[in-house]
C-alpha positions in Angstrom: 21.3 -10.3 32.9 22.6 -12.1 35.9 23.8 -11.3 38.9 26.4 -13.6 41.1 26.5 -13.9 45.0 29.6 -15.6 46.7 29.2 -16.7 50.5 32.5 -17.5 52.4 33.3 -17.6 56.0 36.7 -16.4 56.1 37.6 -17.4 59.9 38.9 -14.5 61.1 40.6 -11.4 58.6 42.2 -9.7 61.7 45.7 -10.4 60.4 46.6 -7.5 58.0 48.2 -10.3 55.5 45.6 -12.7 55.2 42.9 -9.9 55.3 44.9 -8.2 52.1 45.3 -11.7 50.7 41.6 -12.6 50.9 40.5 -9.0 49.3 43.1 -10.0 46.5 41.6 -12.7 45.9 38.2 -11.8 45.5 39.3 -9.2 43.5 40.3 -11.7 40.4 37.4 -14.1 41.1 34.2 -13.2 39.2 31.3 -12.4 42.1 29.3 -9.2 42.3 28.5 -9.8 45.7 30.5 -11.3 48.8 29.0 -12.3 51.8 31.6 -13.2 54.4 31.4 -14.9 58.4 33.2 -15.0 60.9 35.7 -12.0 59.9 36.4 -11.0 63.1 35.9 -7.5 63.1 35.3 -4.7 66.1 33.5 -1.6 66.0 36.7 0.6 66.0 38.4 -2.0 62.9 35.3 -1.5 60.4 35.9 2.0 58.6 39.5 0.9 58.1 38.7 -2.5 56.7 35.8 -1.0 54.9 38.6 1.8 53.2 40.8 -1.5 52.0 38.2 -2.9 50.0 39.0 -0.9 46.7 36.0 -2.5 44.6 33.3 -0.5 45.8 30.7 -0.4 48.8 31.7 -2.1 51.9 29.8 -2.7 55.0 31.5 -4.3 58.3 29.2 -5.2 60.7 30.5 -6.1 64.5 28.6 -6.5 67.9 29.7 -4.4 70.9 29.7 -6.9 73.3 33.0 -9.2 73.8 32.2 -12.2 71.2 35.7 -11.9 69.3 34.2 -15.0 66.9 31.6 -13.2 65.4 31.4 -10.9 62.1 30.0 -10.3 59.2 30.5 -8.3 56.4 29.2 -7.6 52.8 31.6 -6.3 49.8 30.4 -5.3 46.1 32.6 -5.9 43.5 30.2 -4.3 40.2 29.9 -0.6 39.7 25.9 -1.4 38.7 24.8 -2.6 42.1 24.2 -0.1 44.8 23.1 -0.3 48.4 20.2 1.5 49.7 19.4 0.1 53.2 21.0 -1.6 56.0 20.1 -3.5 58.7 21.5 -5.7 61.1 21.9 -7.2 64.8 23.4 -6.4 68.0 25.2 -9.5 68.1 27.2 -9.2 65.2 25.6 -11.8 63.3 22.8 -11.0 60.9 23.8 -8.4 57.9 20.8 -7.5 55.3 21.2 -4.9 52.4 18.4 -4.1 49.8 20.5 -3.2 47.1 19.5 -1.8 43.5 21.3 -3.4 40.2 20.3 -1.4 37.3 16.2 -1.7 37.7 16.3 -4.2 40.3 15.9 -4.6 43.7 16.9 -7.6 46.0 16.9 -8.1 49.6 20.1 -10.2 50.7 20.7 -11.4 54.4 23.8 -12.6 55.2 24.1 -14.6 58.2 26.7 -16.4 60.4 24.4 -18.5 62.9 25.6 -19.8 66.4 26.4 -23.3 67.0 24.9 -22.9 70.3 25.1 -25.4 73.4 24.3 -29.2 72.5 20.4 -28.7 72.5 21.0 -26.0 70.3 19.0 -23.3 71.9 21.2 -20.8 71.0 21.0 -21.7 67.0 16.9 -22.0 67.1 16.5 -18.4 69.0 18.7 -17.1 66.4 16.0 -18.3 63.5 13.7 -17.2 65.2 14.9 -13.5 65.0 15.4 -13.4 61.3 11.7 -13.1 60.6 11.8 -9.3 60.6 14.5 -9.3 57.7 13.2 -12.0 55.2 9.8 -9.8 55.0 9.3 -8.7 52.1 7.9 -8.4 48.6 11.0 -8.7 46.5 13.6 -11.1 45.7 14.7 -12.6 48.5 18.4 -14.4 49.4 19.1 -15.8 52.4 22.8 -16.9 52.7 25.8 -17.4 55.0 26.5 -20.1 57.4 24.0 -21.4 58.9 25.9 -23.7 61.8 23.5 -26.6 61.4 22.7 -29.3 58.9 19.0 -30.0 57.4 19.7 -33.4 56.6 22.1 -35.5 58.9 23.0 -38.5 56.2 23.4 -36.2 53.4 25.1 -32.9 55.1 27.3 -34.3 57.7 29.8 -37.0 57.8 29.7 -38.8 59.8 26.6 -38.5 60.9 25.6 -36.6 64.4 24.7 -39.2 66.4 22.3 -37.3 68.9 21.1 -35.6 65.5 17.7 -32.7 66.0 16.3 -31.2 63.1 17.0 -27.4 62.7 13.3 -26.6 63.5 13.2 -23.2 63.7 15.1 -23.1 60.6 12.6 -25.3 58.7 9.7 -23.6 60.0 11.5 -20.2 58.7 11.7 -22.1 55.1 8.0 -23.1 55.1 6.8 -19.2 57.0 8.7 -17.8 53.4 8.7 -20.4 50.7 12.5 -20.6 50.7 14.4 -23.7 49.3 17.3 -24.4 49.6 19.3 -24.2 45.6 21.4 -26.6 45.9 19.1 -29.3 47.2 16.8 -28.4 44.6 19.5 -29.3 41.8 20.8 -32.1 43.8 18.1 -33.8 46.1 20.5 -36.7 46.7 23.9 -35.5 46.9 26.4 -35.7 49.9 28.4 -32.5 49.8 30.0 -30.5 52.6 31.5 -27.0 52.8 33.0 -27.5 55.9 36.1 -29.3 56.6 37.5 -30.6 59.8 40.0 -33.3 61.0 37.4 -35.5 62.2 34.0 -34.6 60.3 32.3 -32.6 57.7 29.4 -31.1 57.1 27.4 -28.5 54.8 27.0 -25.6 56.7 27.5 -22.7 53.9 24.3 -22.8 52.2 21.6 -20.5 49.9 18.5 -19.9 50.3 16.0 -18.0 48.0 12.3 -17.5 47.6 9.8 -18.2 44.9 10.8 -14.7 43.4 14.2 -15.5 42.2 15.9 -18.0 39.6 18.6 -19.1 39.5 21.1 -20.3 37.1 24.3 -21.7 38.6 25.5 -23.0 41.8 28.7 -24.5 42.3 31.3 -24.7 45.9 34.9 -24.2 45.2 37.9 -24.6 47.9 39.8 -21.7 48.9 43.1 -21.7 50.8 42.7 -19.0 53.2 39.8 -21.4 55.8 38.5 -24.7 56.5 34.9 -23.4 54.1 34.5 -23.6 50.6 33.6 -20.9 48.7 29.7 -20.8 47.6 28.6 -19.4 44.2 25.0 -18.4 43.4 24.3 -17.0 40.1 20.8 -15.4 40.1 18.5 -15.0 37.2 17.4 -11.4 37.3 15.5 -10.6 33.9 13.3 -12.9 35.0 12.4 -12.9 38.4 13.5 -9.8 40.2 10.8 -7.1 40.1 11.4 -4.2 38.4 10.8 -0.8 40.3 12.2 1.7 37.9 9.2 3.6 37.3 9.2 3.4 41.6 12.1 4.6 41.6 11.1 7.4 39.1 8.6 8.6 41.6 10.5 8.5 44.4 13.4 10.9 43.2 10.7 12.9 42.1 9.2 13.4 45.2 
């Protein structure tokens, strides 16, 4: 039994077309769970965005403040996985779910980081905030885009001259054990996600800890942005806790 996760920042789903295209599209793509960035979306443009995906649950999440760039949102697309708990920022930005598929349970944070100033301070306060949702003592994914690079010869082309290491982000990595899956399949690879007139870089990216597997992990282009598409297929028979007898209790309580 597998489960497969799909990260994408969509830049911007405000336009009614393009939002109805991107849902279509998913729709005919095989992911159980989408993670998207940058959508865009306001407090008063959730419920109606969240009623046009058809699939199943849908959760919009948008900051109050005036940052029109910001937005995230998380769509299921299988009848077997349901959410149970939310939580999320005030900026817009950080989306977490722990969501049940059949007797499993995963925590999954979807992110869509800052670029910040050119010191970055805005990107390494942002880590530094994601502590409270990557507690915990299940399966844990950490996903979305992440607005930096880890490695500056292998992640971005060309290279960032002034380059600084994402600190805050590796320290977050070493704090919860998380690697990152596609650098564990491909320790030498250049790949990018992102894709810009002048440069490129790989800024979509998974992360898990040391209680998941995982299977597959591939990037595929998509038409609607300047991201690719990633895939993340997760092993759960083997590596996501079981908790139905937890569960048992619980509704028995």
């Amino acid at each position: 039994m597998a489960i497969t996760i799909a990260t994408y920042n969509v830049n911007s789903i405000t336009d009614p077309t393009k939002r109805r295209a991107v849902f279509n599209f998913f729709y005919t793509v095989h992911a159980d769970i989408i993670l998207l960035q940058e959508t865009h979306s306001k407090p008063d443009t959730e419920k109606k965005w969240q009623n046009e995906w058809e699939r199943g649950q849908a959760i919009f999440h948008s900051s109050n403040e005036n940052t029109p760039k910001s937005g995230v949102a998380i769509l299921v697309n299988a009848k077997q996985i349901y959410i149970e708990h939310i939580s999320s920022d005030l900026k817009g930005r950080i989306l977490a779910i722990k969501l049940f598929y059949f007797d499993k349970q995963i925590q999954i944070i979807n992110i869509y980081a800052p670029s910040g100033t050119s010191n970055r301070v805005e990107n390494h306060i942002f880590f530094e905030k994601l502590y409270p949702y990557i507690i915990s003592n299940i399966p844990v994914v950490l996903a979305g885009d992440f607005n930096c690079v880890e490695n500056n010869e292998l992640d971005k082309h060309p290279p960032i001259r002034a380059y600084e290491k994402p600190v805050t982000l590796i320290a977050l990595k070493h704090t919860f054990n998380l690697i990152d899956t596609h650098r564990t399949q491909n320790p030498t690879t250049v790949t990018f996600t992102r894709h810009a007139p002048n440069s490129q870089s790989r800024l979509d990216r998974f992360y898990i800890n040391n209680l998941c597997t995982f299977s597959n992990h591939k990037f595929l282009a998509t038409p609607f942005a300047d991201h690719d598409r990633v895939y993340l297929t997760l092993n759960t028979n083997h590596t996501c806790i079981k908790i139905k007898d937890n569960l048992e209790k619980q509704y028995k309580q």
